[in-house]
C-alpha positions in Angstrom: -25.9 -106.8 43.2 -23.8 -106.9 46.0 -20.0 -108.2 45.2 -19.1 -110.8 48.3 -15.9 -111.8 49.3 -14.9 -115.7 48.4 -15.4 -116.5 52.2 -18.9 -115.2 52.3 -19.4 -117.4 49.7 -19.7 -121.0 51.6 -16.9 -122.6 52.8 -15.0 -124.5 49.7 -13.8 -128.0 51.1 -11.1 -130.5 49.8 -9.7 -133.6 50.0 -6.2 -134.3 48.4 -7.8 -135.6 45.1 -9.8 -132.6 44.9 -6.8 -130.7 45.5 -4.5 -131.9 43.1 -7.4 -130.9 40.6 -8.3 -127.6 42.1 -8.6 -124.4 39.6 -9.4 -121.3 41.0 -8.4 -117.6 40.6 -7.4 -117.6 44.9 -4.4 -117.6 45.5 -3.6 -116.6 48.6 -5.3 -118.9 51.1 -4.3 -122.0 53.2 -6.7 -125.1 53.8 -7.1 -126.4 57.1 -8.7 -129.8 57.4 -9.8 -129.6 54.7 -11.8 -126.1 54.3 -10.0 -123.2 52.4 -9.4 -120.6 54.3 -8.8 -117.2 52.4 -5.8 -115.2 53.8 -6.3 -111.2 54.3 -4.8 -108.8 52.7 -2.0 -107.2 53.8 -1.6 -103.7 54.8 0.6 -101.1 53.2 3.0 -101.8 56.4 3.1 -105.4 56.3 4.6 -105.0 52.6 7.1 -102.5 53.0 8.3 -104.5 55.8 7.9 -108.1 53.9 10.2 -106.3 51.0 13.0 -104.8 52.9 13.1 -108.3 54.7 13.7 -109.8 51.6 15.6 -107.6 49.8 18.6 -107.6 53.0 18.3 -111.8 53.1 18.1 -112.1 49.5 21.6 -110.2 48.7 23.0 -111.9 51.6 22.2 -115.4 50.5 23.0 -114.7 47.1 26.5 -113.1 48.2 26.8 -116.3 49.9 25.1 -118.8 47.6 23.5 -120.0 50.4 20.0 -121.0 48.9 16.7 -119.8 47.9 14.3 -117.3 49.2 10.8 -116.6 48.0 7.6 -115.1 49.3 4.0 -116.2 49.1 1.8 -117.5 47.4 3.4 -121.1 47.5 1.7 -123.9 48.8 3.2 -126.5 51.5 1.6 -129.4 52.4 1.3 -130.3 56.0 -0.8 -133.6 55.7 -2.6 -135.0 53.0 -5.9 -136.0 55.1 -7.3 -134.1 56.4 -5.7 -132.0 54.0 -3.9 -129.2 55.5 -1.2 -126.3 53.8 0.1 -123.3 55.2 1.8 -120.3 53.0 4.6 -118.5 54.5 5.1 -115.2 53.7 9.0 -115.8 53.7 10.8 -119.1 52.8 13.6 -119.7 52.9 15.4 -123.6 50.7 19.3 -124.3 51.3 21.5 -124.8 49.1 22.3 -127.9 51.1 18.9 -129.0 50.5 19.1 -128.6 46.5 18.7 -132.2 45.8 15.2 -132.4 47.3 13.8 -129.6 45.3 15.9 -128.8 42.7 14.0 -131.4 40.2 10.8 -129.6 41.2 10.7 -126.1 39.8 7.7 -127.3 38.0 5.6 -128.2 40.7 3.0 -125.6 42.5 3.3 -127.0 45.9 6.0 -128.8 48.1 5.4 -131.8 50.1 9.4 -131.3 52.3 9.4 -128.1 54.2 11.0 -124.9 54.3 14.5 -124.7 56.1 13.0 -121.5 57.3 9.7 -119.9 57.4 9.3 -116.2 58.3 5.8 -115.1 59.1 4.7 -110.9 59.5 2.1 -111.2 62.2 -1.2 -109.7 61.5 -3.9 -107.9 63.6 -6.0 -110.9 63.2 -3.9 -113.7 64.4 -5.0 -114.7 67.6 -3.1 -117.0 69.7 -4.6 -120.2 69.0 -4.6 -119.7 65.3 -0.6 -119.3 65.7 0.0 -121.7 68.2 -1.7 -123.9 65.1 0.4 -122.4 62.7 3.6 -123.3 64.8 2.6 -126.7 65.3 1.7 -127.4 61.4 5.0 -126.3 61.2 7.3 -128.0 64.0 5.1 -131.8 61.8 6.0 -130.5 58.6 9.9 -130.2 60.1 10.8 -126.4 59.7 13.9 -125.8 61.5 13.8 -122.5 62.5 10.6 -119.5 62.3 10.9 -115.9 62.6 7.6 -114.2 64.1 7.9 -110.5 63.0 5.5 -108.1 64.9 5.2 -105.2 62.3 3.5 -102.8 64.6 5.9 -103.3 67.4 8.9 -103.9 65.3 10.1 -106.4 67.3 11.2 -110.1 66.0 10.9 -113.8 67.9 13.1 -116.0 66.7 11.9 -120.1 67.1 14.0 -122.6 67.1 12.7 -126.5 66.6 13.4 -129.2 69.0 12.0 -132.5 69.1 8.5 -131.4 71.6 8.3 -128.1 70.0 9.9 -124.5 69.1 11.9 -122.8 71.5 12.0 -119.1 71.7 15.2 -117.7 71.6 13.9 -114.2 72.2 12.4 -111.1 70.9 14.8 -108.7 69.2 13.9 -104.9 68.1 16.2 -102.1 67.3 20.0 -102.5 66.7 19.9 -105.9 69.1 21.2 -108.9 66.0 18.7 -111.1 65.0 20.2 -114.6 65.9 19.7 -117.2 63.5 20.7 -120.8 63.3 19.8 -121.7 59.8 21.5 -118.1 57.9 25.3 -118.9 59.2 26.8 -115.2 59.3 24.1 -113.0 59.0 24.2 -109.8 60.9 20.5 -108.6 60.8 19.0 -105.9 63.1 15.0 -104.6 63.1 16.9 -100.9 63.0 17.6 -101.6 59.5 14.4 -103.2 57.9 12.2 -100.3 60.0 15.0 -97.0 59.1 12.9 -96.4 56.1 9.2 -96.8 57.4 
């Protein structure tokens, strides 16, 4: 007997009740309006570069006490109905911000959003699926988003305003990732990519 993958299965749908009492062994997935939406796995690539990411920001804003970063699976709820959540593969919770989430170690998903979300673009992101992305988002109030291309090794850096993100740019090599949200990092793509 064949073994199919949880999306060949049927589409699983959800409201916010049936959400709140969901058990299932996925993990990695987000639900748009409502339907659950398994997320691909990543390659090799997409790791490596997820963990040097993470490893340079996460001694920086320790060194700083700055805040929090963490990496998917972690739910964040866009809307309750039609229920929508997104899972970044980066996030990234200020210290500034403590109060909001501080009581809520306990909880497996946030309703308030990410100071900063960072997001290792796949082969099968199309546009409209990341224009969605951006706009779930720019409602849910995320400040500031780094696209990372991992095959081009190039970064955009979005920046929210009140119609939308703007871009402040693709970075790559020894160029410094600006950043309006990490005050004082000194970041470049040459350092996450040296050891690829």
């Amino acid at each position: 007997m064949p073994i199919t993958a949880p999306h060949e299965q049927g589409t699983k749908r959800l409201n916010w009740e049936a959400y709140l009492r969901w058990e299932d062994d996925l993990t990695h997935y987000e639900i748009i309006d409502g339907e659950v939406h398994p997320l691909p796995t990543p390659t090799f690539k997409h790791q490596l570069v997820q963990g040097e990411l993470f490893e340079r920001l996460r001694s920086y804003l320790r060194t700083h006490r700055l805040g929090v970063l963490l990496a998917a699976p972690f739910d964040f709820v866009v809307r309750r109905e039609p229920l929508r959540t997104r899972q970044p593969d980066l996030f990234f919770l200020s210290s500034a911000r403590e109060a909001e989430w501080r009581d809520r170690l306990n909880e497996p998903r946030f309703e308030i959003a990410p100071d900063l979300v960072i997001e290792l673009l796949s082969p099968s992101d199309t546009y409209q699926r990341w224009k969605e992305k951006l706009q779930d988002y720019h409602h849910l109030g995320v400040r500031e988003v780094w696209a990372v291309d991992v095959e081009a090794g190039e970064i955009e850096v979005l920046v929210r305003e009140e119609g939308g993100y703007r871009s402040l740019g693709w970075f790559s090599g020894k160029q410094p990732v600006p950043t309006q949200v990490l005050t004082g990092l000194t970041l470049t793509l040459a350092e996450v990519f040296e050891n690829l």
